[in-house]
Backbone bond lengths (Angstrom), bond angles and torsions (degrees), N, CA, C in turn:
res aa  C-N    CA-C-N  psi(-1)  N-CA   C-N-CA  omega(-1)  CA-C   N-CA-C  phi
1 X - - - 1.465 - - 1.528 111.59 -
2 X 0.941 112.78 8.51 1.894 127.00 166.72 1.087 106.64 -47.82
3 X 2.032 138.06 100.84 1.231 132.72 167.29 1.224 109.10 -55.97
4 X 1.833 140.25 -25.37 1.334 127.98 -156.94 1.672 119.24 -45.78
5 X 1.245 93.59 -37.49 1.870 112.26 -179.52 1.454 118.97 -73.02
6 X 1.540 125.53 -20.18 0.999 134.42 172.38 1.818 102.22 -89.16
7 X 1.277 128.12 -55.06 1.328 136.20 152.90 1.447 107.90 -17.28
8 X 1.336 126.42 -75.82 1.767 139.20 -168.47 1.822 93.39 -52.66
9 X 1.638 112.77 -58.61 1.224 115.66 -172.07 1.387 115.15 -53.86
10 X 1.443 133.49 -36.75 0.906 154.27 -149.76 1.764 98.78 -94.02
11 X 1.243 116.34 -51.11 1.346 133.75 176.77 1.674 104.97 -49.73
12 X 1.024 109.76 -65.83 1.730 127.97 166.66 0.865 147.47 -46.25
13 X 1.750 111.97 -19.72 1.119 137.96 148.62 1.495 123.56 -69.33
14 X 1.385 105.99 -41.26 1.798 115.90 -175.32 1.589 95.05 -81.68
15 X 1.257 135.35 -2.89 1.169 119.79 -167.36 1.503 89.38 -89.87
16 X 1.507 129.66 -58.23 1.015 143.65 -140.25 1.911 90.99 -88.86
17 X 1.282 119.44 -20.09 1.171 131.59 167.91 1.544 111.09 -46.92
18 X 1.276 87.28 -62.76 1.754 111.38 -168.87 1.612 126.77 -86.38
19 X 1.408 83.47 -0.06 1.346 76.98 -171.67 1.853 107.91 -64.53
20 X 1.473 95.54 -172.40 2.019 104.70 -157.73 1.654 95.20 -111.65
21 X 1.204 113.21 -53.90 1.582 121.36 170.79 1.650 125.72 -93.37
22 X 1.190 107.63 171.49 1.541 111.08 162.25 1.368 110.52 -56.60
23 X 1.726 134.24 -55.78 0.913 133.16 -139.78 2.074 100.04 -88.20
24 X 0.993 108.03 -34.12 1.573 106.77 159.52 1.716 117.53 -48.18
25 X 1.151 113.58 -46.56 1.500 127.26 -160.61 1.570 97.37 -71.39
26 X 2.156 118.68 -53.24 0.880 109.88 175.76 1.711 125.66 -44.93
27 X 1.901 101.07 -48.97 1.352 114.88 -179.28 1.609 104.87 -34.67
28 X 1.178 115.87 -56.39 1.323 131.53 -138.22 1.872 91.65 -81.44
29 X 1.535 119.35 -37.67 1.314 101.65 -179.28 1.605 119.26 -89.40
30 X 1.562 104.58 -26.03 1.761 97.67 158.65 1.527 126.62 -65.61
31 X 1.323 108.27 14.62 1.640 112.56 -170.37 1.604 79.64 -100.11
32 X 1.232 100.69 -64.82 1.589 107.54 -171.48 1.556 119.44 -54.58
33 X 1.314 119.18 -13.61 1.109 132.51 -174.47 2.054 103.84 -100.78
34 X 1.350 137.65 -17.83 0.819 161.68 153.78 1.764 106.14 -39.92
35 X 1.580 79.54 -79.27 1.818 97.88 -179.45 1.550 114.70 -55.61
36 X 1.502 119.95 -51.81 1.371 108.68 169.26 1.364 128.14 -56.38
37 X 1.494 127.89 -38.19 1.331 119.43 156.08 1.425 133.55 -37.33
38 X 1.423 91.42 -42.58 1.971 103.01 -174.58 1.634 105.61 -72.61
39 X 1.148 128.11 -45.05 1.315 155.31 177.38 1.587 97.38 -50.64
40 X 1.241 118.84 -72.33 1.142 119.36 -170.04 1.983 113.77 -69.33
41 X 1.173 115.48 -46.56 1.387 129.51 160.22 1.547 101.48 -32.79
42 X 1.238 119.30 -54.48 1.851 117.53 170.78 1.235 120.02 -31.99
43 X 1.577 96.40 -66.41 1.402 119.37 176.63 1.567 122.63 -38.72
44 X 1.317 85.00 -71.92 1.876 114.38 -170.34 1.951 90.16 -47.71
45 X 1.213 116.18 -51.31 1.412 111.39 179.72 1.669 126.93 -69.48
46 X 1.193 101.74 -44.99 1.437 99.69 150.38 1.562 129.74 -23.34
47 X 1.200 102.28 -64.04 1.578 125.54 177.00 1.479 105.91 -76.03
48 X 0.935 145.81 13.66 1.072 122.14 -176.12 1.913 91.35 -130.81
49 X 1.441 100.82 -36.14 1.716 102.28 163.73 1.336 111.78 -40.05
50 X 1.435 121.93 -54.75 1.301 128.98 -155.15 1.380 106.97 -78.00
51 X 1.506 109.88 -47.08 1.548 106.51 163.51 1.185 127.37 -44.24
52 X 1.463 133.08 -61.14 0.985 146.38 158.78 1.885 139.25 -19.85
53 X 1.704 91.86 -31.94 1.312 118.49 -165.92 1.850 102.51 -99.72
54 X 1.244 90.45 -28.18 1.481 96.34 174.00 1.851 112.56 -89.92
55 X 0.966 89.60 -41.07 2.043 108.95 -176.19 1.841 88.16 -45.06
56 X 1.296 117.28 -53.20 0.915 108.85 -161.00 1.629 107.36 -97.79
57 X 1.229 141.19 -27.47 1.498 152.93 160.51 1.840 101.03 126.31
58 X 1.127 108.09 25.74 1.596 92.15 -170.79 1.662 114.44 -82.44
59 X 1.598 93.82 126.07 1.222 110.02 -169.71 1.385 104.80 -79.66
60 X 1.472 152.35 -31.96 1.354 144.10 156.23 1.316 112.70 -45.54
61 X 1.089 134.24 -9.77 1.492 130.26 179.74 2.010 109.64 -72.61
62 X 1.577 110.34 -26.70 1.367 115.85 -169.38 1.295 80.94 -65.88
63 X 1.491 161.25 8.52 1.469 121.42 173.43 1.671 107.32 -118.32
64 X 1.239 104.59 39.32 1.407 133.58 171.65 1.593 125.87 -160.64
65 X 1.155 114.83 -2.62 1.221 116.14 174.23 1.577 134.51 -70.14
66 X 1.390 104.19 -54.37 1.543 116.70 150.12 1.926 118.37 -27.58
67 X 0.916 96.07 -50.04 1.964 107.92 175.20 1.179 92.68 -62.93
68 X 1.192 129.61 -71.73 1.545 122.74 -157.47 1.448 120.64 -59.25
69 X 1.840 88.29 -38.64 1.886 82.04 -178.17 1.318 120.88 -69.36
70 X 1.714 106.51 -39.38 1.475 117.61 167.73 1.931 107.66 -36.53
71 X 1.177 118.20 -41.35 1.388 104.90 -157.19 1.928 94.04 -98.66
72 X 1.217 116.40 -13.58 1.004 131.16 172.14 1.942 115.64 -53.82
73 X 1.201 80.46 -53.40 1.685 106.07 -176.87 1.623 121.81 -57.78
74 X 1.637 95.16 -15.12 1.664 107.46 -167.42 1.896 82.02 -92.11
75 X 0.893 136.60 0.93 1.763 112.32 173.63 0.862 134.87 -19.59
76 X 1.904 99.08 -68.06 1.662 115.53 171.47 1.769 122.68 -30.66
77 X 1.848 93.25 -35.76 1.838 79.57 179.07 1.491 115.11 -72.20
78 X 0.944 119.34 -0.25 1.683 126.92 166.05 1.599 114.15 -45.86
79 X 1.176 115.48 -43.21 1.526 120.85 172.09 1.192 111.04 -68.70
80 X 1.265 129.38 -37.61 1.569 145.42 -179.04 1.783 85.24 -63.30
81 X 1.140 112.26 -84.38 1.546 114.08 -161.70 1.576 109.94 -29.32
82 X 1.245 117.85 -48.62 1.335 119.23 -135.40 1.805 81.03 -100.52
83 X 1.189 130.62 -16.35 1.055 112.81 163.27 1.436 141.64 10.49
84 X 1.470 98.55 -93.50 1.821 122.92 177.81 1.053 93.04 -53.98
85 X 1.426 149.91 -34.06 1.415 137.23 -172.54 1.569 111.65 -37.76
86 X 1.471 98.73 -24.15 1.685 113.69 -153.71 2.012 97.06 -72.34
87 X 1.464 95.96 -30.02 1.755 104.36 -176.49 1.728 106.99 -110.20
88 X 1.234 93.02 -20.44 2.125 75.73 160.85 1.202 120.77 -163.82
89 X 1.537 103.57 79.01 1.303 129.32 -177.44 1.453 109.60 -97.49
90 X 1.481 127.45 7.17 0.967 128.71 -178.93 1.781 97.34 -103.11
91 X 0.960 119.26 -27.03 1.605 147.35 179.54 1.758 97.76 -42.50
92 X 1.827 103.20 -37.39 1.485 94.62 -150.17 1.818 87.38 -133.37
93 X 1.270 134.38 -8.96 1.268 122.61 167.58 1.500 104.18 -121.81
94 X 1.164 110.04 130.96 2.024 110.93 -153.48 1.967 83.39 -94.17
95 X 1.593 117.60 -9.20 1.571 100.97 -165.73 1.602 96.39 -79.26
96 X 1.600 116.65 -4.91 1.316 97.07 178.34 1.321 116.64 -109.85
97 X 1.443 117.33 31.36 1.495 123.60 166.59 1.764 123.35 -85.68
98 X 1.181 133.26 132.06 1.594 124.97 -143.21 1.760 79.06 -75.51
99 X 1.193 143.06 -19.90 1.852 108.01 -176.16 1.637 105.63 -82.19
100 X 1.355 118.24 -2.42 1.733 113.78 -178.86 1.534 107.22 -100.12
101 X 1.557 121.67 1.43 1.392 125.37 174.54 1.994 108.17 -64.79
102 X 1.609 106.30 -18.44 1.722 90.58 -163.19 2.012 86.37 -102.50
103 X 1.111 94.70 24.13 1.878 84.07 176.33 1.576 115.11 -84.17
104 X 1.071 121.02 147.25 1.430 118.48 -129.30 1.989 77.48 -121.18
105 X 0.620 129.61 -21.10 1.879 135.28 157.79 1.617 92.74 -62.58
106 X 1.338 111.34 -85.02 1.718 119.11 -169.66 1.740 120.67 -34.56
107 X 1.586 95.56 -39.98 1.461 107.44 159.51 1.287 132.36 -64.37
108 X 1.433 117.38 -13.01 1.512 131.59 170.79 1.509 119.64 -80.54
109 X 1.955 93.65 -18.85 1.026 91.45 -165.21 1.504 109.26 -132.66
110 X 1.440 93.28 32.35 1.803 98.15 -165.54 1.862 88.82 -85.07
111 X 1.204 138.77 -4.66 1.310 113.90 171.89 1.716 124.68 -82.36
112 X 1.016 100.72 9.12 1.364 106.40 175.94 1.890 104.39 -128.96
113 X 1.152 108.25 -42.28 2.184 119.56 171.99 1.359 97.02 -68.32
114 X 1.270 136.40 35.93 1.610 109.68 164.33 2.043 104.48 -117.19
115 X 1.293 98.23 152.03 1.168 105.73 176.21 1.201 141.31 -38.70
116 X 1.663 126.45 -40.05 1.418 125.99 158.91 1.131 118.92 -60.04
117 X 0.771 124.20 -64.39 1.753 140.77 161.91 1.692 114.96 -16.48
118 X 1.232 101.34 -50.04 1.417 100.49 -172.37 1.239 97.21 -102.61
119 X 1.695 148.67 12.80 1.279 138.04 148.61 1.285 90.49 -75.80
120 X 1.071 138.63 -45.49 1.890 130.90 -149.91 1.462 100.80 -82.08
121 X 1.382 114.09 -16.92 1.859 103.97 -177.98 1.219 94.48 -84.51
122 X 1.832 134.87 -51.32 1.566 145.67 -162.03 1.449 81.68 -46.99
123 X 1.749 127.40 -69.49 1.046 111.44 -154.95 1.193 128.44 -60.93
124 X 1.678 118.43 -21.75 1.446 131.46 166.01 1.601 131.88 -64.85
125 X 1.803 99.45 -15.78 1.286 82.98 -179.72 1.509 92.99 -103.53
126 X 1.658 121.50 -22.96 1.626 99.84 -176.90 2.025 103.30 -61.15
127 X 0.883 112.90 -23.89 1.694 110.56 -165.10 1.404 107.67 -63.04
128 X 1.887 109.93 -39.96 1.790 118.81 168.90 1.838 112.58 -69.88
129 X 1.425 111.27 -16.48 1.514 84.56 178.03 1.161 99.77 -79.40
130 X 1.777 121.67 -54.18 1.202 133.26 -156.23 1.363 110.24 -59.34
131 X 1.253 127.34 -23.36 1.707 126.47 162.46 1.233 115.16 -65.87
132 X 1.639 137.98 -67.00 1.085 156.75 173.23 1.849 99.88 -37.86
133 X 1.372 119.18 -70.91 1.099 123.67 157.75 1.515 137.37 -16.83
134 X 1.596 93.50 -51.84 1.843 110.82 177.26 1.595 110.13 -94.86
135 X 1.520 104.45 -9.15 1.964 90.85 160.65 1.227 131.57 -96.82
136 X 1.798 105.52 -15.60 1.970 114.18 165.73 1.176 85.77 -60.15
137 X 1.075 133.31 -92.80 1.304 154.79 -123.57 1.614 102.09 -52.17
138 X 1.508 97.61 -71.58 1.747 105.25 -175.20 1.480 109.32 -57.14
139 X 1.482 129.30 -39.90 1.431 136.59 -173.27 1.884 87.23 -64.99
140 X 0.861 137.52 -56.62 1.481 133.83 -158.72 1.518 120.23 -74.22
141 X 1.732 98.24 -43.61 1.717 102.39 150.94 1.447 122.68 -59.68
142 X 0.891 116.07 -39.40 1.865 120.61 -178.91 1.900 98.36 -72.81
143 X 0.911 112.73 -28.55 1.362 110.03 174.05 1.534 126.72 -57.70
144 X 1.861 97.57 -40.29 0.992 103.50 -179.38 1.703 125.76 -78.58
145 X 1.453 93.22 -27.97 1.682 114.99 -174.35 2.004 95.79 -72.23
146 X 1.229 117.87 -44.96 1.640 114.42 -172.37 1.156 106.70 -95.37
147 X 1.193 118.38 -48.43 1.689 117.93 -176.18 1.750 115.39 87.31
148 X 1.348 83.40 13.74 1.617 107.71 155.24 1.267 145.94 -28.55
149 X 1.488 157.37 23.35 1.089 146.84 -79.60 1.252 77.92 -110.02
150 X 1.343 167.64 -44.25 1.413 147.01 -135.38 1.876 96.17 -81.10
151 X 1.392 114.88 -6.47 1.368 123.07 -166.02 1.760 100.77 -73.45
152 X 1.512 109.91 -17.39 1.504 121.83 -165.53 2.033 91.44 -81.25
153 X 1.454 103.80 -45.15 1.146 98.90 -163.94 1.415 104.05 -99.70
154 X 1.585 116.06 47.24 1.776 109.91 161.26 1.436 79.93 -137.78
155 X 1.033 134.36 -3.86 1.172 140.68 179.47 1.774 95.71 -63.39
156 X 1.605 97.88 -66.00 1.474 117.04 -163.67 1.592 96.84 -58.26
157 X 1.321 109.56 -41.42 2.322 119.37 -163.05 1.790 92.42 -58.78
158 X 1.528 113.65 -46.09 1.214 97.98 178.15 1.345 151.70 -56.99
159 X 2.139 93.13 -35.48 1.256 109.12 -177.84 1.439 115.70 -103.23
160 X 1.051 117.58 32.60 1.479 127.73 167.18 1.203 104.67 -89.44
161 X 1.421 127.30 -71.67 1.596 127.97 -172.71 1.440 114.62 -69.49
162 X 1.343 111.89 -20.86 1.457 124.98 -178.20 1.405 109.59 -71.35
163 X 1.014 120.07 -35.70 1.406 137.43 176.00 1.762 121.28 -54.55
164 X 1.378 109.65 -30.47 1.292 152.43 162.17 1.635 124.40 -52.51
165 X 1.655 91.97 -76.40 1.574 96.15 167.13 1.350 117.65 -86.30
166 X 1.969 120.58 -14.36 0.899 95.41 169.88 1.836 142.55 -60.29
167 X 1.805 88.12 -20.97 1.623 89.29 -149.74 1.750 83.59 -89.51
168 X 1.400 116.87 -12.76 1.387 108.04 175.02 1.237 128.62 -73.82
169 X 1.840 119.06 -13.88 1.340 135.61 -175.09 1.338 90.12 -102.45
170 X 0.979 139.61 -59.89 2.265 121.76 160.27 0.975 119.92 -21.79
171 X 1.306 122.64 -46.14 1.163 136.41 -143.60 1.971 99.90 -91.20
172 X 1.300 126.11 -40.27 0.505 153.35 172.92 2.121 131.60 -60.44
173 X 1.808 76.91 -68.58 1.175 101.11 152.61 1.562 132.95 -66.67
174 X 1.514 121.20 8.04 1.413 147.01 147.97 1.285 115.43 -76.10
175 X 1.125 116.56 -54.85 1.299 124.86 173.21 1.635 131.46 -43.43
176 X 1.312 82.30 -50.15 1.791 109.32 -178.20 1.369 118.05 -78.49
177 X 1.317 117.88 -24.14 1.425 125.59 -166.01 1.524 125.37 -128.90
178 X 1.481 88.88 -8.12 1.979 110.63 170.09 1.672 93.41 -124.80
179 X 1.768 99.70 -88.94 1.450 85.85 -142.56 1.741 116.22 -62.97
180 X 1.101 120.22 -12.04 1.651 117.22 178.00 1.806 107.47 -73.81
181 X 1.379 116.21 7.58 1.890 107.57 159.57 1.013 115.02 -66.82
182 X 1.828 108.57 -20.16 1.948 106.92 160.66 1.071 122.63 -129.20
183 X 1.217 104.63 88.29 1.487 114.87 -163.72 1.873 117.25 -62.46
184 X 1.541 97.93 8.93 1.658 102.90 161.70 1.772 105.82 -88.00
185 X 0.806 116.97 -21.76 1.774 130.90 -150.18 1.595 89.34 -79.70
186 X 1.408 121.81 101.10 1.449 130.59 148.97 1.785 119.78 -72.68
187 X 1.198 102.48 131.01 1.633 95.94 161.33 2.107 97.86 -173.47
188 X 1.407 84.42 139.27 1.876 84.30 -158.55 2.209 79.03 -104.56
189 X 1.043 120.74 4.30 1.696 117.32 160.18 1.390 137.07 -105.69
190 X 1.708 92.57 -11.82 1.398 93.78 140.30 1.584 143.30 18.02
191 X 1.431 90.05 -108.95 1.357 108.94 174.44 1.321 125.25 -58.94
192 X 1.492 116.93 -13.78 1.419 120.36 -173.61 1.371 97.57 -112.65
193 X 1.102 133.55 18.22 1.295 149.09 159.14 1.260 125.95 -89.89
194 X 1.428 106.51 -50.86 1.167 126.79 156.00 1.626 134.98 -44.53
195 X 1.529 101.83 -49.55 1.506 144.56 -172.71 1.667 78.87 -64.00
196 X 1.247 127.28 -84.53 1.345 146.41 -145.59 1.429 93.99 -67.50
197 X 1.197 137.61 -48.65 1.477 122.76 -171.72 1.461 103.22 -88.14
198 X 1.240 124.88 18.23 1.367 125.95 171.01 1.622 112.73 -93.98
199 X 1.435 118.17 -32.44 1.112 161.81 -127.45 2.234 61.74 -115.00
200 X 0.797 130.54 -92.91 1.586 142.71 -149.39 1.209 103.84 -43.97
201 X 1.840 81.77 -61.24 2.010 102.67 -172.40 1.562 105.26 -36.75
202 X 1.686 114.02 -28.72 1.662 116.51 -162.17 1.213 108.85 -84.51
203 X 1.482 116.97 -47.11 1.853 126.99 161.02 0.984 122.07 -26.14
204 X 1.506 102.60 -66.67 1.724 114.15 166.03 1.806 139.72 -33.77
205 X 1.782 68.06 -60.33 1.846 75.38 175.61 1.374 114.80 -64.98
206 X 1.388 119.78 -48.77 1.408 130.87 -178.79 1.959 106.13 -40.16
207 X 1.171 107.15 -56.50 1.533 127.73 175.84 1.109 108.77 -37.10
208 X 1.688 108.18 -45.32 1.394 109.57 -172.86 1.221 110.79 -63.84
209 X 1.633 117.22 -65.48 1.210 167.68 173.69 1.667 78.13 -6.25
């Protein structure tokens, strides 16, 4: 219940509010666009610890697991974040500005760079964390309330295959939300770059934690 984070958010908004030029406003939404990556990279690693810990049965993981799922569990604000994207998403992917429509690359690649398209994947990959997310979590709370043990092993049924699409909806979801701001910028490691420092971002926090 710490306002400071709502405060910072709040701060960041009036900046980008106020700003006087374009080039402030841009500043102001790649800042904001910065922070949601890092934020979410927490997350995404979180979840993927926890998967991981179960995929495989490791019982040293219960003295970190609770942290992860807890931070795991915040996904849903992922839809919240990405919000404003909805009013300046042109701010942060230049292929959807009308002078980058006659680029003759972008045109190769406008069947996958066009706007519907890439709302309907965002919404697909927040829908795979936030599922994956809501069966550690709930299977591990219900564990605690019954004392259930078969709860360990739907725990595990989930995060086996989940493990799968997860790192493929990261993987992906790198693509879409970093590297396509330059839609000249090839790189097929990317995503497993991405994947992997997500994987850190979660170590970290936990460490902190």
């Amino acid at each position: 219940h710490d306002p400071r984070g709502l405060l910072c958010l709040g701060a960041t908004a009036y900046a980008g509010w106020s700003a006087t030029d374009a080039k402030g406003l841009k500043h102001a939404v790649l800042s904001y666009h910065v922070g949601v990556m890092a934020v979410t990279t927490m997350m995404l690693g979180s979840l993927v610890l926890v998967m991981i810990s179960r995929a495989v049965q490791a019982g040293w993981s219960t003295t970190f697991r609770r942290q992860s799922e807890n931070v795991a569990a915040l996904m849903p604000l992922l839809a919240l974040f990405l919000l404003p994207y909805l009013f300046f998403a042109p701010k942060v992917w230049k292929w959807m500005l009308p002078e980058s429509k006659g680029d003759f690359l972008l045109h190769a690649k406008s069947w996958y760079l066009n706007e519907p398209f890439l709302v309907g994947r965002i919404i697909f990959y927040i829908l795979v964390f936030c599922f994956f997310a809501y069966k550690q979590f709930t299977h591990s709370r219900q564990q605690d309330i019954t004392g259930d043990k078969a709860l360990t092993n739907k725990a595990q049924f989930w995060a086996m295959p989940g493990l799968l699409l997860f790192a493929l909806s990261a993987a992906f979801f790198a693509f879409d939300l970093i590297m396509s701001m330059d839609f000249h910028w090839f790189s097929t490691m990317f995503g497993v770059y991405f994947f992997a420092g997500s994987i850190l971002s979660g170590v970290a926090l936990v460490i902190l934690i």
